[in-house]
N, C-alpha and C positions, 0 to 999 in steps of 0.2 A: 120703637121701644115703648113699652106701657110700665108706668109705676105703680105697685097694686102696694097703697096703707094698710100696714098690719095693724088690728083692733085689739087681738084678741091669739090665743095660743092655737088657734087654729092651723098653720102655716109652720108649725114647729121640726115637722119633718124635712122640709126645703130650707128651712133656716139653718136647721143640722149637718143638713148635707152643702150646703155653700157653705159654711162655717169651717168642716170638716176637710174642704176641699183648701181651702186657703189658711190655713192654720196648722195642716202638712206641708204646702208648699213652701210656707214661711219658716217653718221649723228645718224643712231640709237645706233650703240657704240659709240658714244660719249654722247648720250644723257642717256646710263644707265653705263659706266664707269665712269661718269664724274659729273653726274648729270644735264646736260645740257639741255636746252627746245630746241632744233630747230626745227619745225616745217614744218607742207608739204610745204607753203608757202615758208619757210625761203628755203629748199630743191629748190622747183620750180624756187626761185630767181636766186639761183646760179645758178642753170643748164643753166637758158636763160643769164644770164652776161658771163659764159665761153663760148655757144656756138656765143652770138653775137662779142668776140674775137677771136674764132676760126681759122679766116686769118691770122693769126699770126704764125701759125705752118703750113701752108704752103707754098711750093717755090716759090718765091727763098729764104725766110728766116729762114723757117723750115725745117721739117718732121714731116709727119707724117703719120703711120699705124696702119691696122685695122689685126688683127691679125683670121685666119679662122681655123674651126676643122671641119670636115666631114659636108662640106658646111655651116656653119654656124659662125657666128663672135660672139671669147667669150673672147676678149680683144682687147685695142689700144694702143696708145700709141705717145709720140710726143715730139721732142727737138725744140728749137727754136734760133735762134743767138742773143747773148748778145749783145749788145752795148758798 
């Protein structure tokens, strides 16, 4: 496993789509644990509100990484500084 430091919005399209990929998954166990409706929309929404704060987790106030398995990104991850 290689941890590749995100600098920079370069890497926005695999942030997307990991983002994407686990933010449906979490929406659908919750919408049959819970009984919940979220919806693709309601999905879609989030995804573009987290990625348009995305600057937030990186430097100099973040981190944040994209984590790689035999060349390919199958998680990320990211801290940011509290106030």
């Amino acid at each position: 496993m290689l941890l590749k430091r995100v600098t920079n919005g370069n890497d926005q399209a695999e942030i997307r789509r990991l983002l994407s990929e686990y933010v449906v998954w979490l929406f659908d166990n919750m919408n049959h644990q819970w009984d919940m409706a979220f919806t693709t929309e309601d999905v879609e929404s989030y995804i573009e509100e987290d990625m348009q704060s995305f600057a937030r987790l990186l430097p100099p106030n973040g981190r944040f990484y994209l984590a790689q398995l035999n060349g390919e990104f199958v998680g990320m991850g990211g801290i940011k500084q509290l106030n």
